[in-house]
Structures are given as C-alpha cells and as structure tokens.
C-alpha positions as CSV (number, residue, x, y, z in Angstrom):
1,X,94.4,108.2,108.5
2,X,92.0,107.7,106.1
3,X,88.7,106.1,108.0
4,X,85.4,104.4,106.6
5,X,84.3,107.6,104.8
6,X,87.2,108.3,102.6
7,X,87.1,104.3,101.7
8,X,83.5,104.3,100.8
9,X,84.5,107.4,98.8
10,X,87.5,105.7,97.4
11,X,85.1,102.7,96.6
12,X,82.8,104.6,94.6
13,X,85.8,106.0,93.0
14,X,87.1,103.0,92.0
15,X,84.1,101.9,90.5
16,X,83.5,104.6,88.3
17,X,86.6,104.4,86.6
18,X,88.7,100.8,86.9
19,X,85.6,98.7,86.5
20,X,85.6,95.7,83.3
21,X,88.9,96.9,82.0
22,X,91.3,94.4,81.0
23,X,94.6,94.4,82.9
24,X,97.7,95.1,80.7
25,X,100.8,95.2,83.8
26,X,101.0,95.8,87.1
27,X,104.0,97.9,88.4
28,X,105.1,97.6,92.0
29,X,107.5,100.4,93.1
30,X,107.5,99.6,96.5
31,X,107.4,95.9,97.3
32,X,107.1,96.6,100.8
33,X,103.4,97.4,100.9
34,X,102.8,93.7,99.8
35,X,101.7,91.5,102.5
36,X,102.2,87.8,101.9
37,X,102.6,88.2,98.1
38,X,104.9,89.0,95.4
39,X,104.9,91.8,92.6
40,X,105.7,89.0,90.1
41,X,102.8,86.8,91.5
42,X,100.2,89.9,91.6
43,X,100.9,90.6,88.0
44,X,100.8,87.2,87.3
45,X,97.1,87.2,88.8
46,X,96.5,90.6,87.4
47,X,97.2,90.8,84.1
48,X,94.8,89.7,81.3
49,X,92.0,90.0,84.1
50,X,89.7,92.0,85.3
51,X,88.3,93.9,88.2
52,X,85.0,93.4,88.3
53,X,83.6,94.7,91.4
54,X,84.5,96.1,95.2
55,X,83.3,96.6,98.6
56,X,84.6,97.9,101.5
57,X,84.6,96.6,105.0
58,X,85.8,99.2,108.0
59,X,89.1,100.8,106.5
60,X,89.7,98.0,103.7
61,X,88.7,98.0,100.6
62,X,88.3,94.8,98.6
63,X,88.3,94.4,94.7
64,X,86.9,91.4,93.2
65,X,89.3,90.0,90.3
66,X,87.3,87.9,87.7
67,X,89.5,84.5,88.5
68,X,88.6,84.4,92.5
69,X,91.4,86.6,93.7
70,X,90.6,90.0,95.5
71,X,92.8,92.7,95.5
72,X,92.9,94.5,99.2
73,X,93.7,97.8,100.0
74,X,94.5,99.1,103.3
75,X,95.0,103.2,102.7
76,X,97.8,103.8,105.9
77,X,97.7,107.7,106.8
78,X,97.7,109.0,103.6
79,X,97.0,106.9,100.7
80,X,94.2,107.3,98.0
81,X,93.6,106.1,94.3
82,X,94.1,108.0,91.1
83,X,93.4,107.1,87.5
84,X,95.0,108.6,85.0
85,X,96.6,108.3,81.8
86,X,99.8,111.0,81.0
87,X,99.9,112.6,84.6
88,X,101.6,110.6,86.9
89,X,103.4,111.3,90.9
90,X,106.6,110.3,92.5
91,X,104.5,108.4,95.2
92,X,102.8,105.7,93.5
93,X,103.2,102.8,95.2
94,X,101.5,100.1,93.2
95,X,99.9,100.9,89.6
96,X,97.7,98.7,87.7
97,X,97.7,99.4,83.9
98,X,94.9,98.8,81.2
99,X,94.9,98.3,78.0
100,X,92.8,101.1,77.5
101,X,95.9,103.1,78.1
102,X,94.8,104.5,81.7
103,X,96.5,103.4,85.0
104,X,95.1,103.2,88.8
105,X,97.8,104.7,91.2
106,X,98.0,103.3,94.5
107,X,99.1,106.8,96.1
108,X,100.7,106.8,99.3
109,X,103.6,109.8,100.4
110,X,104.2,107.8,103.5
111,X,104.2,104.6,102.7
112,X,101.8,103.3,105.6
113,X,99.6,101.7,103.1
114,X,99.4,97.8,102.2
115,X,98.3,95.6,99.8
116,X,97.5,92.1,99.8
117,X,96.2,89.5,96.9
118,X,93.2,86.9,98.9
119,X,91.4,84.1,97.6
120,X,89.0,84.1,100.5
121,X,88.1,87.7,102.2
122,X,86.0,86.2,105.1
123,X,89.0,84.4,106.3
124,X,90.8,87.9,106.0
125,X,88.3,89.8,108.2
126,X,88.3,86.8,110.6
127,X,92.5,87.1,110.6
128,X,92.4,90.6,111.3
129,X,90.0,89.8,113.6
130,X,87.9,93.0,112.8
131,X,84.4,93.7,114.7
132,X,80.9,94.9,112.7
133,X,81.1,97.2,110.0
134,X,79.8,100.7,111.5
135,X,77.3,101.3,108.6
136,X,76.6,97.5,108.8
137,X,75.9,96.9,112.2
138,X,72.1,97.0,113.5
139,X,71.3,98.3,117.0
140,X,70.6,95.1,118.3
141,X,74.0,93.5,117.6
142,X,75.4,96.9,118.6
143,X,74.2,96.8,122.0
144,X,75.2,93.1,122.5
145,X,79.3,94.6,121.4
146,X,78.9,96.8,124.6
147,X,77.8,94.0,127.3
148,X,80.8,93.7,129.9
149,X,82.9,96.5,128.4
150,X,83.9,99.1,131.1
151,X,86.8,101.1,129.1
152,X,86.5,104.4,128.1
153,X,83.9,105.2,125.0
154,X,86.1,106.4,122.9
155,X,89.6,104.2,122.7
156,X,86.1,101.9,122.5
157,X,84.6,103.0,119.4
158,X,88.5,103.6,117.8
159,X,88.9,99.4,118.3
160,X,88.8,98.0,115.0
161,X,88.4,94.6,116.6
162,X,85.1,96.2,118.8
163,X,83.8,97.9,115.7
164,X,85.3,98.5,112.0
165,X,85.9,101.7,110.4
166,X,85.8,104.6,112.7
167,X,89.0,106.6,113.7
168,X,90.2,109.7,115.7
169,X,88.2,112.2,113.9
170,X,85.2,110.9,113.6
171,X,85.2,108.9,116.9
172,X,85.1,113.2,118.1
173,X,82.4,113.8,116.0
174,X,80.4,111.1,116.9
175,X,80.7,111.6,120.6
176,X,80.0,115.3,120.1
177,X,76.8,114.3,118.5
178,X,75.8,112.2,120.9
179,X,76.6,114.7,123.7
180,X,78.8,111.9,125.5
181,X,82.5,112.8,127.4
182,X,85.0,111.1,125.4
183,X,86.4,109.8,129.0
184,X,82.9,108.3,129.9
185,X,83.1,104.5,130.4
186,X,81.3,102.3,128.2
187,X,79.1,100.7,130.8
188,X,77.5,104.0,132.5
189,X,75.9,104.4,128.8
190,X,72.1,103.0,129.6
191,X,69.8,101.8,126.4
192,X,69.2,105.5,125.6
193,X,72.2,106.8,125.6
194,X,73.6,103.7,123.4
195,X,71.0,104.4,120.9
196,X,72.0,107.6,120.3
197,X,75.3,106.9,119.8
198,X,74.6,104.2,117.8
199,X,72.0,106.8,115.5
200,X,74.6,109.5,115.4
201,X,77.5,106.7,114.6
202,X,75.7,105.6,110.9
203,X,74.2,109.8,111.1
204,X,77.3,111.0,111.3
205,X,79.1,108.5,108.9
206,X,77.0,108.9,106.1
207,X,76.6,112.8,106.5
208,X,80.7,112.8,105.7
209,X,80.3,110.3,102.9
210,X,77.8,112.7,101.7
211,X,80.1,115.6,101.7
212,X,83.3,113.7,100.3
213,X,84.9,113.6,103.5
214,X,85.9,117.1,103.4
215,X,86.2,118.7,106.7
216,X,85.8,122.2,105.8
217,X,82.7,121.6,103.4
218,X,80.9,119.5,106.6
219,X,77.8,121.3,108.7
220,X,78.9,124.2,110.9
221,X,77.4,122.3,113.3
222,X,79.5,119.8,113.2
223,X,82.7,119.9,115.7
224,X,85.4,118.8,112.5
225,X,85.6,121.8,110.9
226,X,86.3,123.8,114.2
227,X,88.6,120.9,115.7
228,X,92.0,123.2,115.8
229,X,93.7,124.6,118.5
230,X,92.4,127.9,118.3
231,X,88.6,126.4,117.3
232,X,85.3,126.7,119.5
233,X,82.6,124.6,119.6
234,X,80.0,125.0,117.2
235,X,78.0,126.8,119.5
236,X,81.0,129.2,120.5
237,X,82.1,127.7,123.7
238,X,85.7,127.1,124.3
239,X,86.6,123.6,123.3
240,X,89.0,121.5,125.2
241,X,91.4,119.4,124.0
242,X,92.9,116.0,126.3
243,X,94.9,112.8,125.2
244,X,92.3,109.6,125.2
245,X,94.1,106.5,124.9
246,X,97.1,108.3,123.1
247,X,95.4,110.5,120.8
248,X,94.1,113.4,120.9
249,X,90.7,114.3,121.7
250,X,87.9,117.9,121.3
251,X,85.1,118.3,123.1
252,X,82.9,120.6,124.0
253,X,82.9,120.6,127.9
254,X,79.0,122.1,127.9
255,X,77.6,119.7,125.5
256,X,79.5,116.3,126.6
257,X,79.5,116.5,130.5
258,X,81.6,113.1,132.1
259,X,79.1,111.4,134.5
C-alpha cells in the first residue's frame, strides 16, 4: 500500500504536470472508487476548471479545484498517477482530460483506491478521524499522542487515527532505526527513547521521499532493502520475521531487544 512517501512523491508529481490546465472531460471507468459522488457530478465540477494546487495529508492526497471543490485521492494497494497523452492502460480508473490534449490516469490494478469530490477538507480529516501528519507533527504534540497508550509500538504507529501516514514497511524501518522491538509496548518507551523514534519517524520518512520510494535504491543500512525471507539485517545478522497485529513484521533481534 502506497504510504506517505509515495503520496508526497505522487504530490510532487502531480504538480509538475496537471497544474493550471483547463479541464476538457473527465472519464470514470469505474464508478465504484467514488465515494459520496457521481461521475456526472465530478465532470460537472471538473470540466472547464482547473486544478490549481495539492497537498497531502497521511495517505491522501488533496487537489485544490479553482471553484472550492478538492479532488481527494486515496491510492488503495496499488494505485499511482500517470500523465500522458497517446499511451494509455487497461487499469485506469478515473481520467481527467485537458484541453491541452494530455490526460491524468488514476491507475489502480486492484481497484482498492477511492476518490471523492469535498468542499471542505478539514471536515474530511476530522470524518476520517485521522491523527497528526508524521512529517507535520512536532515532538511536543508527539509525546502528548503516547500519554495512556499501553499497546504494542507498532500496530501503534500503523493507526492512522494515532498518527497519519505510516504503514507496514516503514512502521519496520522506523523501529529498526530506533533500535525498538516491534512487540514493545508504547508506555515502557521513556522521553529518550520517544525522541528517537519520533527523530527517526520524520529521518526515515524523508530519507525515502528522497530516494523516490524505491526500496532497492534506499541506504544499505536501511532494513527495506533486505526485508525478504532469505534477507539479513544490515549488519548480517539473521533477521526474524513475526505477525504484529496481523501483519507481518522484520527485525533485527540484536539491534531491537523487547524490554
């Protein structure tokens, strides 16, 4: 599933090339990945508009329409954007065309992905009831999420109502940094330890928006690109590999000791 990396990426990709283009037709192929709307209304709302700007909060990504509508995006397990103007794919699920003769494809093979069409996004976040922003978050309001929580760190950090944005692979990563057991509980973390979690959270976060979110092109010292069953950790231990609230979780037994 895409997490707040690939969005971000996906942000900045948007905005390099579907920014102050007029809106010639929207095509829906899928109806399904519409949430409270209709493909006649969002073309209605679409076309002859513009998008002029986006931002993304945790795994959503939201496009400002010049008429007070946003356009928002929730990626699924697969989806992504592509402009173009002649190639095309059997799995685009929502495309916007301009009158510039390009189109944004909402890609998505498995369908997970939604859209919706929002004239007010604070009221969305507040819906969905998601928590800070990872990259927006400051220790001090980061410390406060943790008072009275007594789960385990990581099912923790993978709440998108305790904190928006971070997922299965980089909730790894980001304990692996921080040298914490993904089975620790949330309140044997003291001030320290919280701070470097919370450093290595944004740390880690921006390193993969740095390198585009591609596993294999990430540090060798970071546990992603050696997160397979027949990986070790980056320093050549043997990594183990455990279910943590459903999902599967690496570590590195020597560096992330449960206490």
């Amino acid at each position: 599933m895409p997490e707040l990396p690939s969005v971000e990426i996906f942000k900045k990709y948007f905005d390099s090339t579907s920014l102050n283009k007029e809106i010639d037709n929207v095509e829906v192929q899928n109806p399904e990945i519409l949430i409270n709307t209709t493909p006649e209304f969002l073309n209605n709302k679409l076309e002859g508009h513009e998008f002029k700007g986006s931002w993304r909060y945790g795994k959503y990504l939201f496009i400002d329409l010049d008429n007070s509508y946003y356009l928002v995006l929730h990626f699924g397990m697969n989806g992504y954007l592509k402009y173009f103007q002649e190639d095309s794919s059997p799995y685009i699920r929502l495309q916007v065309e301009f009158t510039n003769g390009y189109k944004l494809g909402f890609d998505d093979i498995r369908k997970f992905g939604k859209a919706w069409l929002i004239s007010d996004p604070i009221k969305f976040i507040q819906e969905k009831n998601l928590g800070p922003d990872a990259l927006e978050i400051n220790f001090k309001s980061f410390k406060t999420l943790f008072k009275k929580k007594t789960g385990q760190i990581k099912p923790i950090l993978m709440n998108q109502n305790f904190i928006a944005g971070i997922g299965n692979l980089y909730a790894d990563e980001i304990l692996y940094q921080s040298r914490i057991h993904p089975l620790s509980k949330a309140n044997k973390l003291d001030k320290a330890k919280l701070y470097k979690l919370f450093q290595e959270m944004q740390w880690v976060l921006n390193k993969a928006i740095e390198y585009q979110d591609k596993i294999d092109s990430l540090p060798s010292s970071f546990l992603l690109p050696h997160r397979n069953l027949n990986g070790k950790c980056p320093k050549g231990e043997a990594l183990n590999i455990i279910k943590v609230g459903g999902r599967t979780t690496y570590f590195c037994p020597e560096r992330q000791k449960l206490f």
